[in-house]
N, C-alpha and C positions, 0 to 999 in steps of 0.2 A: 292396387299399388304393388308394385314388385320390392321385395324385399331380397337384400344380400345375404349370401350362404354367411351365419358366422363365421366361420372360416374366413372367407375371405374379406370382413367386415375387421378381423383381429390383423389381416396380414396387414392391410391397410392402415390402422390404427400405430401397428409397428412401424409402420413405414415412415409415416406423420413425425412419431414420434424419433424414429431414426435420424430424420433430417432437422429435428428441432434441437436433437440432442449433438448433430455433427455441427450444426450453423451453432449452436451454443461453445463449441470444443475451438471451432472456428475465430468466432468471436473472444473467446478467450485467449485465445495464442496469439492475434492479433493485438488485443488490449495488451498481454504482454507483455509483446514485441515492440510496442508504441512509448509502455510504459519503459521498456529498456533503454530505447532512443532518445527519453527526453533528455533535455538537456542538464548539467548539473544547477545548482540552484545557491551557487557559492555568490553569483550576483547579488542575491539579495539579503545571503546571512553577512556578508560584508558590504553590505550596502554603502554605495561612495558619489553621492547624487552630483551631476554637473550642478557648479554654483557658482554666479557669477562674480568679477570682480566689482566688489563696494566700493566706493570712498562716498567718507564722510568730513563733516567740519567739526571741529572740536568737541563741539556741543550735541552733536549725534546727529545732525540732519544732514541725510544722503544726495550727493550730489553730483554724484554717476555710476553707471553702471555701466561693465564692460564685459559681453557674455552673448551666447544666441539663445542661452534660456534663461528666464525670468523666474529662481527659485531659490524662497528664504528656507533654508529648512527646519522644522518644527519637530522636537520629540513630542511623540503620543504624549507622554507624561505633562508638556507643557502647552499643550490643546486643547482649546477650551469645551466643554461637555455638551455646551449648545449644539458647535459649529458639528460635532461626533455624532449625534442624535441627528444633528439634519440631514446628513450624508447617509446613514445608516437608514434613517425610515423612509426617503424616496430613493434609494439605489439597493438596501438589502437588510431589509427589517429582519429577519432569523440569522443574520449573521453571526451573532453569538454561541447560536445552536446548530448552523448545520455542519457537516465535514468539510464544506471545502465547495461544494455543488447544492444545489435545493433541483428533487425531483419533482417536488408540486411548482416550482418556477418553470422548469425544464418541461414539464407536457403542456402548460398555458400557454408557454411560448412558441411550442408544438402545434397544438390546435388554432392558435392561430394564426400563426403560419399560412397554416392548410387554410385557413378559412380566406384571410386575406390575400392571400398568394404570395405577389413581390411585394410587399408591404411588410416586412417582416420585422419579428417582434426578436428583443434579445433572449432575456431572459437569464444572464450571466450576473451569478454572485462578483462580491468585492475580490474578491479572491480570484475568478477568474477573470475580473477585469486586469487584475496586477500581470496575472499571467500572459494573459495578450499585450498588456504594455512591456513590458520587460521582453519577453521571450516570444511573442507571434506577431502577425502582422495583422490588419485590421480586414483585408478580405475574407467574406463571407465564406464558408463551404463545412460538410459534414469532416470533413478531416481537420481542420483547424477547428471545433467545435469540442472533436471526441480528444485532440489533445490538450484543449483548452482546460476539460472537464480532470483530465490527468492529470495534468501539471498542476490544475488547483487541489488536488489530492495528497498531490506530492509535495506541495507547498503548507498546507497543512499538520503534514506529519511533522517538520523539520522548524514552523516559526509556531509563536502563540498569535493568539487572537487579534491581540495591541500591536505585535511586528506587523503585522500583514497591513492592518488601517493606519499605519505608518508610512508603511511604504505608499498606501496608495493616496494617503493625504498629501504627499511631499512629492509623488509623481507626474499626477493627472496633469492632464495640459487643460486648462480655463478660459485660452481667451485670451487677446490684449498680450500676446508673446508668457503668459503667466502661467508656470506649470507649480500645484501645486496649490494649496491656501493660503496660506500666508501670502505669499507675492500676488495674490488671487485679490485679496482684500486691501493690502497696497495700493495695487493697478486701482478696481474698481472704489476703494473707498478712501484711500489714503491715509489708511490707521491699520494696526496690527489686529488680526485677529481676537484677543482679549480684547479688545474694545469694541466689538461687533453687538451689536440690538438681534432679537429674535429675527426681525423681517431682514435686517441684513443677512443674515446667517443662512436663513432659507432662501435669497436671490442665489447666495455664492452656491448651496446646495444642489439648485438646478441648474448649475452648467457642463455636470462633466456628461450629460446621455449627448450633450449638441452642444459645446459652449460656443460655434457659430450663429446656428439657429436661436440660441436665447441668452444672445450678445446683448445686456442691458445696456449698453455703448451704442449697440448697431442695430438692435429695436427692440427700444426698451417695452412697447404695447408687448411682445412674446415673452419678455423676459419676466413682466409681470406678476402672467399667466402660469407660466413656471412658477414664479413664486407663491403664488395663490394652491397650486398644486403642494407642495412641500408642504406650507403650514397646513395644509390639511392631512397633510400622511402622519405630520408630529402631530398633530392633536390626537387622531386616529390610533397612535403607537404610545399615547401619554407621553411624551416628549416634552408636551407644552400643555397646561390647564386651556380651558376656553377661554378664559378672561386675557391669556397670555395670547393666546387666536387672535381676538378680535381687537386686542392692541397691536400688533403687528401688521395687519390685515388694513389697519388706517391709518399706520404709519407711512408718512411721504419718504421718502429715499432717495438720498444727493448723492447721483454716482458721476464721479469728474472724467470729465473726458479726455484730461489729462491732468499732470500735477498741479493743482489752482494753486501749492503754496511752497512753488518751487522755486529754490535759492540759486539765484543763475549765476554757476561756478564754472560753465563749461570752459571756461581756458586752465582752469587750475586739477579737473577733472582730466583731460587730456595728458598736462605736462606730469600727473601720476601713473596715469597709464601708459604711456611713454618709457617712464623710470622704470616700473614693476615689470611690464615685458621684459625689456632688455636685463631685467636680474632672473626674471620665471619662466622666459619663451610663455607659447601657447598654454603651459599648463593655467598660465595667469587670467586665464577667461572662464575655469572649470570647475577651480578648485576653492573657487569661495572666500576667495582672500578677503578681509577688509583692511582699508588702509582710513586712519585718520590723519585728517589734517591739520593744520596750524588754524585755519580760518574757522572767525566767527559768523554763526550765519548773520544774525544780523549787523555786523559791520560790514559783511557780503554785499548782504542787499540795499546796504545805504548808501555802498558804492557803486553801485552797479545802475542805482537809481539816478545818483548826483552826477557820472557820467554820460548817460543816456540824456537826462535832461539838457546839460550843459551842449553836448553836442546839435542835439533838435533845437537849441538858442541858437545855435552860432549858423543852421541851418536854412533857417528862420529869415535871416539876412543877405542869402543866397540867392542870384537868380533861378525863377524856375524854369524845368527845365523839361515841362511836357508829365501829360498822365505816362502811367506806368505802362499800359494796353489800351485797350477798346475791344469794346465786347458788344455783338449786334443786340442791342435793346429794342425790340418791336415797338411803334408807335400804337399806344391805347395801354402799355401795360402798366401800372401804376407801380408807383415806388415802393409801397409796401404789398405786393403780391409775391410771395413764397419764389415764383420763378425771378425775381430779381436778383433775390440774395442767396439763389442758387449759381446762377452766373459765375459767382465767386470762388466757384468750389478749387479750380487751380489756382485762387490768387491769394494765399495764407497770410493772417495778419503776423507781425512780429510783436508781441509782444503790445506796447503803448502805443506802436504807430500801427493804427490797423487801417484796415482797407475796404473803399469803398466805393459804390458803383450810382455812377452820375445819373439822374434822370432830369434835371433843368439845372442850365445856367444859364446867367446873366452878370454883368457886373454888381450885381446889388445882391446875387445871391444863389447859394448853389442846395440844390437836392439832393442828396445821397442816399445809399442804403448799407450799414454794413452786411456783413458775413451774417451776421447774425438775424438779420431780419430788419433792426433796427436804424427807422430812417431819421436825419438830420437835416435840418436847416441852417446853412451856415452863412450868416452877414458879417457885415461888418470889419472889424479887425480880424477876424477866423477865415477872410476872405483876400487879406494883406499878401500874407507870401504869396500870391499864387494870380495878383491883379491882373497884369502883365497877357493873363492866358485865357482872361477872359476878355479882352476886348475883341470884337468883332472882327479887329487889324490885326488877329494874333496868327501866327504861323502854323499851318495844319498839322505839325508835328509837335509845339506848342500848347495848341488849343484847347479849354474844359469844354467839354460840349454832351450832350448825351451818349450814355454808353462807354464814355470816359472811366478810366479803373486809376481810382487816385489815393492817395494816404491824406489819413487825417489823426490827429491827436486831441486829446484833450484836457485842457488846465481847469481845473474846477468844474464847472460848468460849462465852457464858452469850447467846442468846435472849433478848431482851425485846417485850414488845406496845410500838407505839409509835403514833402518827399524824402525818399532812402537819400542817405547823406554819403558823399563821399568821402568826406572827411573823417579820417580816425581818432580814437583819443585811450587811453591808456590812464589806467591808478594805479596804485600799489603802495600797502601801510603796514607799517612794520612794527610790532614791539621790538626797539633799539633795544631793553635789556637783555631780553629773552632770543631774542634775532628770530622769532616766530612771525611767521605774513599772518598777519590778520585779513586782509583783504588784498583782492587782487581781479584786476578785471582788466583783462589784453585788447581787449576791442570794442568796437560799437553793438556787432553782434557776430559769435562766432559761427554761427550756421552759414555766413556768406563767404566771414570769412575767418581761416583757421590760423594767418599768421598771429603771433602773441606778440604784443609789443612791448608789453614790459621786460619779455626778455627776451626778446629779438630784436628791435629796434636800435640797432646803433644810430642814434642822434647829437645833433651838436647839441650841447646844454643851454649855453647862452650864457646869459648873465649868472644864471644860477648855479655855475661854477666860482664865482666871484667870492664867496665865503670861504674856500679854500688859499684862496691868492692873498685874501688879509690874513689869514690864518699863519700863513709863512710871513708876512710882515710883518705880525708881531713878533716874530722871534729874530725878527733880524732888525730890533731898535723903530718898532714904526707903531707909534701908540693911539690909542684915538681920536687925541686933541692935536696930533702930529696934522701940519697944515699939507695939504697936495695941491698945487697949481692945476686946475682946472682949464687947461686954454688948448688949443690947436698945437701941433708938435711945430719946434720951432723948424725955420728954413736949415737947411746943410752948415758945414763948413763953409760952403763956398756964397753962402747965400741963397742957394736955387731950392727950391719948394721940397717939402721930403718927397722920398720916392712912396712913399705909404702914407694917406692923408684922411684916418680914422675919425668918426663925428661921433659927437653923442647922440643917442635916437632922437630927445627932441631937438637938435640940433642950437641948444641952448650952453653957453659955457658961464660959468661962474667966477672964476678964478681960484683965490686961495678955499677951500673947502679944508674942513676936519675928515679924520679918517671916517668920522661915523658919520658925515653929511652924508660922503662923497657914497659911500655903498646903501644908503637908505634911499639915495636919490638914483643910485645905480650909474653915476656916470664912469661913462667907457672911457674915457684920457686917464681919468685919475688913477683906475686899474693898468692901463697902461705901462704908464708911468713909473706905478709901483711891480711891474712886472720886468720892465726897465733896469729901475734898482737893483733888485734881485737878482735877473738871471736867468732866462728864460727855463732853463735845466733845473737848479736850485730851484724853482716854482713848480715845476714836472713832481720833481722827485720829494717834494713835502707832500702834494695831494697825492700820491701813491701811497702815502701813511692811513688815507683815508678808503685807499682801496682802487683808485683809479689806475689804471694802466699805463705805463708813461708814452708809449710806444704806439697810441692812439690819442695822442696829444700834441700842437709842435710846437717845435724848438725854435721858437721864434715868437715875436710880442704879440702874434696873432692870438698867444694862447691867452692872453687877457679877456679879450671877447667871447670867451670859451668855444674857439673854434674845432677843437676835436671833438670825439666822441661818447657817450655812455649809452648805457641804459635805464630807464626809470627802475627798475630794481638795483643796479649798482648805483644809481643817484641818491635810491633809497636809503642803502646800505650806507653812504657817506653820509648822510645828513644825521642815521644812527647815531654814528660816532661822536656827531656833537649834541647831539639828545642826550646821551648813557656817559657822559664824561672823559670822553676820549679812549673806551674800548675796542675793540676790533669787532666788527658785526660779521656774522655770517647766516645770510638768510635762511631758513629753515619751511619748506613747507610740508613733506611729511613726518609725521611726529613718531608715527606707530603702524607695524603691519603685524598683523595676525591671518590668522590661517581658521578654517573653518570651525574646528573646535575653541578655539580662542586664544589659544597659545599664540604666544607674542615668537616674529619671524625677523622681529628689526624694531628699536626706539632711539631715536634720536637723542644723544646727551647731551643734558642742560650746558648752555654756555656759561662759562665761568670768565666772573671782573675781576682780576686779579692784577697786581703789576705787573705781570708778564705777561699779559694778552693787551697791557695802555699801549696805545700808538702816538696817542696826540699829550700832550702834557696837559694836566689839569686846569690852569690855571689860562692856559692856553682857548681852550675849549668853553670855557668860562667868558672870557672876555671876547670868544667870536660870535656867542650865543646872545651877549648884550647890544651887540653891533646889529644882528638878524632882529634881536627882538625891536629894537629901534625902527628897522626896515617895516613890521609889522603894526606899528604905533603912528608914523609919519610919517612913512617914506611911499616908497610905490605902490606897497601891500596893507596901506591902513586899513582900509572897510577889516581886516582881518580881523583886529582887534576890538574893532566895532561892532563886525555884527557876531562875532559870538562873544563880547560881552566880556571878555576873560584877559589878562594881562598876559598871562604864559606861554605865548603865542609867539613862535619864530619861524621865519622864513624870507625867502627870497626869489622872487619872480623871476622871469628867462625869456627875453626873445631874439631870435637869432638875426641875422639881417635878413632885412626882405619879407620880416614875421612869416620863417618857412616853419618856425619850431616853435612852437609856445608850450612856456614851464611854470609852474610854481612847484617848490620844491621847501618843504618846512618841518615844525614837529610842536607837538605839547612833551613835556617831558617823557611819558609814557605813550607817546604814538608819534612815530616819522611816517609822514607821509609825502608819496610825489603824484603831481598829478600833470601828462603831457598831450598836445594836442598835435595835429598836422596830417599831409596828406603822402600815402605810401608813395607816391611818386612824387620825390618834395617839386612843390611850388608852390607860392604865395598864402598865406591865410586870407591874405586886404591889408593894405596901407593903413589903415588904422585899427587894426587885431594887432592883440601883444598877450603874453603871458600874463598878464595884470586884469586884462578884459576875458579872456579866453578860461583857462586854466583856473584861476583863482578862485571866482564862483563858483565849479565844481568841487577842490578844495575844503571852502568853506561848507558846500551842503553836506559832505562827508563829516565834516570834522564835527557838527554840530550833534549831527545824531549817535558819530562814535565818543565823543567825550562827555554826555552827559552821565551826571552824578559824577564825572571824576574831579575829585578836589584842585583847584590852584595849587601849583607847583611852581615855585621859586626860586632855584636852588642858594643855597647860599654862598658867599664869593669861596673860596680855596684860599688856603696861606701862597704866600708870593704875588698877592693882589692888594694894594691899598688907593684911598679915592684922594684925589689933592683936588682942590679947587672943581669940586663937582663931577670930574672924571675919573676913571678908573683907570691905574696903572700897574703895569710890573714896579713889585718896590724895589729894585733895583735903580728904577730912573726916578724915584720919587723926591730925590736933589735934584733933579734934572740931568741935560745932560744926551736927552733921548734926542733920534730927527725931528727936529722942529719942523721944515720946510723940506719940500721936495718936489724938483721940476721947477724951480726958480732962478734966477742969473745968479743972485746972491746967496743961496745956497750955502752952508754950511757946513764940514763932513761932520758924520756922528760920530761922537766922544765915545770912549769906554764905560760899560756901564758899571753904577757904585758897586754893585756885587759882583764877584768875579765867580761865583757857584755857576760849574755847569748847569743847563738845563737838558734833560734829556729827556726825549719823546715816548 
């Protein structure tokens, strides 16, 4: 074997060592050079996380979010130890210990590399995750790698150990638009991180290496897996005892696939995003605002319920009007095979009315399968709305038949066919003292559609303007026991028929009526009449006390009928006023905006009852409130006081002509509420739909669940009110003296009344 001259064995050794020593001088002035170039790292010592716009209802429950990232942010300090352990022992168990990088991470993930090829393994501390989140971009290569490892170096020098799992708990993107834990835990569990179980803790832990890949939403079998993986690295890292392991390990885990216990605010959600842009522009989606509102969630959802239901009644009576689609259903495949209630996947339920795909009909009875797998049997009454489309004669655009894609709901137990309604309906409830909405719900459903009716809807009122028209009666001599002529308007001067020949809906006249028959019974002459007396103007301009606008009202006796217009929030707002004793309401829906740290950016101040905010006189408001509450005992609107039971109950039903509009519009002392129905392009509800039938029953399912525990409330009369012979009077006429009769040949003028004391509004 030939052996090299020393000599030349040392020049050689030099040489080795020459180029190991220049590729080292090399390498050095590069890392350098690298480390010159990073970038500054002010991003993260003044950390300022996008965060979306909140709102909430009074009570704390979130009821939109406006933003393209989904993150609560969480100081380390206020993060719970679990959730910090889990993160740390499957993504960077020496994290406490290393600089910034792990070189025993760094050649594992080296070797296999090599070993695997393109299968490649990370091996990036928390640190250098922050780094490439913040500062690099997620393509692979040795240069992004060797700045990675720098920047976590440099990242190191400048935060502590708690900045850094700060930053990166509040950063990570999870899944479900959620960056970040806390919103992590929201999305998938719908509770705050403090209230997370070990095996929670360990799902949320294994999403940030793939939170696609091991989407417990989008398959949960991997997500599992992952989880299974976690509790083993904390047991492994002492994180968790075994006992803590194997409780977690057979722990079941309810991840919702979306909010199951969500307060449906979206029209009140909107009309704050709305407001808040137009004060914040775009910063208003970033910067974490939360806004609270006036609404209760649960008076939310009991209106959201009462008119949902009410409208699927009124739908219920409707011709049907054909399945929704048709979808090719193979012959052989049965109703409950997985590919049925796959079909479904573009046809989302809303809500109560969900959707479902036909495999036999007949008249006697149809098959279906929801969304969800689960198939029905529907006879009977559940098969009413929808007869018509099952007969054999029925029209191919009509027809249920196989492969049919239909809506169905259901009351207790029993199944019914149903369909999307065209018809809209509209609530809104006010605390009159506080002028705070406690609920408010615009539509059927806002996802079809975004117009808000309660405050966009200019509608006629109807009759339930009518409490306004007695309202100015009593101040101009017209008392409760005052008699109104009940009949047809008489012929002209000249004899010839009037030129305006107004009926009463049930096309019934009475004759002499009391003031308090004649508005419990709701007849149209008698308002007339007393509209007549008045003044068409003088009638204008007393409900403008109440907040109506004159100038969307007319000047002319049509306005008895309540032929102009409002809103179910301005109807609201009026009916306040005779709730709260004749103060001025001004609705209130947001109460409070703050800003990410919590500092307050706007609060709404308390309204104040004071004499100088009364519009309507006491005593006034008093005795219109005895008139409504009669209307709620015996009049049009009795079930009111029937079926909840309670005496305190005022209101006054609404239908326009042609029942294009139906109203009820009322209050318990501490809640006005209005509730309205009809179609955005008015035309007919039916010939026997009215505000009484429609609207009322909503009303009531509201009122029933927002008023419980609150006490009977009675108020008691006001000075300038005394009772003669069973009636309640201004005691001014309480010698007499007041309109007896009105709208009769023999007619009477009114006298002057005993007291001559102004009254002022």
């Amino acid at each position: 074997m030939m052996r090299l001259p020393t000599s030349t064995l040392h020049r050689a050794l030099l040489a080795v060592a020459g180029v190991a020593v220049l590729c080292s001088v090399c390498v050095a002035i590069t890392i350098a050079v690298l480390y010159e170039q990073l970038p500054d790292i002010g991003l993260l010592t003044d950390y300022k996380p996008r965060q979306p716009l909140r709102v909430f209802t009074r009570d704390g429950v979130e009821i939109g979010e406006f933003g393209s990232e989904r993150r609560y942010y969480l100081p380390i300090a206020h993060t719970p130890k679990m959730i910090q352990d889990a993160v740390l022992a499957i993504e960077d168990s020496g994290f406490r210990d290393h600089p910034g990088i792990s070189i025993k991470g760094t050649l594992r993930a080296v070797l296999a590399n090599l070993w695997r090829g393109a299968r490649s393994q990370g091996g990036s501390t928390i640190t250098q995750q922050v780094a490439r989140t913040f500062y690099l971009t997620s393509r692979k290569s040795y240069t992004r790698k060797v700045r990675e490892a720098l920047l976590a170096l440099k990242i190191e020098r400048h935060l502590s150990k708690d900045q850094i799992l700060e930053l990166y708990m509040n950063q990570i993107y999870l899944g479900q638009r959620a960056y970040g834990f806390e919103a992590a835990s929201q999305s998938y569990f719908g509770k705050p991180l403090t209230q997370l179980s070990v095996a929670e803790s360990a799902m949320l832990a294994g999403l940030p290496q793939n939170p696609r890949y091991a989407n417990p939403v989008i398959d949960p079998e991997r997500a599992r897996k992952r989880q299974l993986m976690v509790l083993e690295r904390m047991r492994a890292t002492q994180a968790i005892t075994t006992a803590q392991f194997e409780k977690a390990k057979a722990e079941p885990l309810h991840v919702q696939r979306r909010n199951e216990n969500t307060v449906h605010a979206e029209y009140v959600a909107e009309m704050v995003r709305q407001t808040v842009h137009a004060q914040y522009g775009e910063e208003a989606y970033s910067r974490g605002l939360k806004v609270q509102t006036s609404l209760r969630a649960a008076d939310q959802a009991a209106a959201y319920r009462a008119l949902r239901k009410g409208v699927l009644d009124y739908e219920r009576r409707q011709p049907y009007r054909g399945p929704e689609d048709e979808e090719d259903l193979p012959d052989g495949l049965a109703a409950d095979d997985p590919a049925v209630a796959q079909l479904l996947a573009d046809h989302p339920d809303d809500d109560d009315l969900r959707v479902a795909l036909v495999s036999e009909a007949s008249p006697q009875a149809v098959v279906a399968t929801l969304a969800n797998g689960e198939v029905l049997r529907i006879t009977g009454e559940g098969l009413r709305p929808a007869q018509s489309a099952l007969s054999k004669r029925a029209k191919a655009a009509l027809r249920i038949d196989r492969g049919s894609v239909i809506r169905v709901v259901q009351d207790g137990k029993r199944w019914s066919i149903s369909q999307w309604p065209e018809v809209q309906g509209a609530l809104v409830a006010i605390d009159p003292r506080a002028g705070r909405v406690r609920a408010l719900v615009g539509g059927f459903d806002f996802g079809r559609n975004q117009f808000n009716h309660v405050t966009q809807a200019w509608r006629q009122p109807g009759s339930s303007f009518k409490p306004f028209l007695y309202s100015a009666a009593l101040e101009n001599g017209v008392m409760p026991n005052t008699l109104i002529n009940d009949a047809p308007l008489p012929p002209d001067a000249n004899g010839a028929p009037p030129a305006w020949d107004p009926k009463n809906s049930d096309d019934q006249y009475d004759g002499a009526l009391t003031l308090r028959e004649a508005l419990a019974r709701s007849k149209n002459l008698v308002t007339i009449r007393l509209v007549q007396m008045l003044g068409p103007d003088t009638a204008r301009q007393w409900a403008s006390q109440f907040g109506f606008e004159p100038a969307r009202h007319p000047a002319d006796l049509t306005l008895a009928l309540g032929s102009g217009a409002t809103t179910p929030l301005q109807l609201a707002g009026a009916y306040s006023v005779l709730a709260n004793g004749g103060y001025r309401v001004q609705p209130v829906v947001i109460e409070r905006i703050s800003d990410a740290q919590g500092a307050t950016l706007f609060e709404a101040p308390p309204q104040q009852q004071t004499e100088a905010e009364r519009v309507v006189p006491a005593r006034n408001v008093w005795l219109t409130d005895s008139l409504l509450q009669e209307v709620t005992r015996s009049g049009t609107a009795a079930r009111a006081q029937a079926q909840l039971k309670r005496p305190d109950i005022y209101g006054k039903t609404g239908t326009t002509n042609e029942a294009i509009d139906a109203w009820f519009a009322g209050f318990q002392p501490s809640l006005a509420t209005v509730v309205w129905m009809g179609y955005d392009t008015p035309r007919s509800l039916g010939a026997r739909e009215s505000g009484g039938g429609l609207s009322l029953p909503i009303w009531i399912d509201y009122m029933r669940q927002a008023l419980q525990g609150v006490p009977v409330q009675e108020p008691q009369a006001p000075e300038g009110i005394v009772q003669v012979d069973g009636e309640w009077l201004y005691s001014e006429w309480a010698a007499g003296g007041q309109r007896t009769r009105i709208g009769f040949d023999d007619e009477a003028p009114v006298a002057a009344p005993v007291s001559t004391e102004p009254v002022k509004p």
